[in-house]
VEXNUMI-974347 format. One line per 8 residues: number of its first residue (from 1); for each residue y, z, x of C-alpha. Coordinates in steps of 0.25 Angstrom, whole numbers. Example, Ala and Ser with C-alpha at 12.3 -4.5 7.8 and 13.67 -1.06 7.14 Angstrom:
2
1> -18,31,49 | -4,29,55
! end
This chain:
114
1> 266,-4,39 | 259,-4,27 | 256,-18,18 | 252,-21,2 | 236,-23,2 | 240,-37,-3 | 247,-41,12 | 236,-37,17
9> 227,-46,23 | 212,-47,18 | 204,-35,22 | 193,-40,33 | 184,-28,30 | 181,-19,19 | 184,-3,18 | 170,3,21
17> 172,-1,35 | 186,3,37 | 179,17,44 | 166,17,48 | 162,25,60 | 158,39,57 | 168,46,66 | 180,40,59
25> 171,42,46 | 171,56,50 | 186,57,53 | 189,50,39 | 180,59,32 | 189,73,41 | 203,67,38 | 206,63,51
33> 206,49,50 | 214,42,41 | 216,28,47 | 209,17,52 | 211,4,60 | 203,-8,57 | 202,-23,62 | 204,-30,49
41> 208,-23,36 | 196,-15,31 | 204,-11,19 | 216,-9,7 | 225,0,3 | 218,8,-7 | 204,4,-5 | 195,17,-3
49> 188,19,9 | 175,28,6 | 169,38,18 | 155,46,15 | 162,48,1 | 176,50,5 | 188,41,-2 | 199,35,7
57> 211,27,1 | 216,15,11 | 232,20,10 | 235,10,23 | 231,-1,28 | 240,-9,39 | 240,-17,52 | 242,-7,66
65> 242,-14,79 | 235,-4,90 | 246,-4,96 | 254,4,84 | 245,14,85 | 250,29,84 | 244,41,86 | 245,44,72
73> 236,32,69 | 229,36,79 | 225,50,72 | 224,44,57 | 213,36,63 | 207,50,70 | 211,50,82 | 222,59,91
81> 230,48,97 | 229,32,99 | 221,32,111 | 210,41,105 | 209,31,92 | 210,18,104 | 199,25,113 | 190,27,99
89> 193,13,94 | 189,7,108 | 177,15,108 | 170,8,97 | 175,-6,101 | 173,-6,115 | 179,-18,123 | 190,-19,112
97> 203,-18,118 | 214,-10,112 | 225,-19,111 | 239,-14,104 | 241,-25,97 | 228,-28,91 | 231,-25,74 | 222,-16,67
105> 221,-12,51 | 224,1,48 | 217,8,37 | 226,21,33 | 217,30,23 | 217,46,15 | 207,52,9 | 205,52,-7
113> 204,66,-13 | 191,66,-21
! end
């Protein structure tokens, strides 16, 4: 489900945090991670994202509950299947209970060609 930018609500953080941790870096960088779920809205369609040089265009960017999850998200995010993205992503927030309808922001995004 994809909306206009301007039916978006105000983005609550800007794009040079949407990805930040090197391993996910890293996965950006190799092709293997094309996605990204987020809080708040970290960024519009459009808008580049810049890793160690490298261009990313935002192409999507749409509310998921956890719950819709599929294990084809799962593998754009980097991972093999769901529970390898909900074991990582309750890793680095530990306490933080998975709960299917909590709503995330999902960042879709491709490489630009130099």
């Amino acid at each position: 489900m994809t909306t206009p930018n301007n039916e978006l609500p105000a983005k609550t953080c800007s794009i040079d945090r949407l990805v930040t941790m090197e391993s996910d870096i890293k996965k950006v960088l190799e092709g293997k991670k094309t996605a990204t779920r987020r809080n708040g809205r970290y960024a519009d369609v459009g808008e580049i994202m810049t890793l160690e040089g490298q261009s990313f265009k935002i192409d999507r960017v749409y509310e998921q509950s956890l719950g819709e999850l599929t294990d084809e998200d799962a593998k754009r995010e980097g991972f093999g299947t769901v529970d390898e993205y909900k074991e990582s992503i309750l890793s680095y927030h530990p306490g933080m209970p998975w709960l299917p309808q909590m709503k995330v922001w999902v960042h879709e995004f491709s490489k630009l060609e130099d």
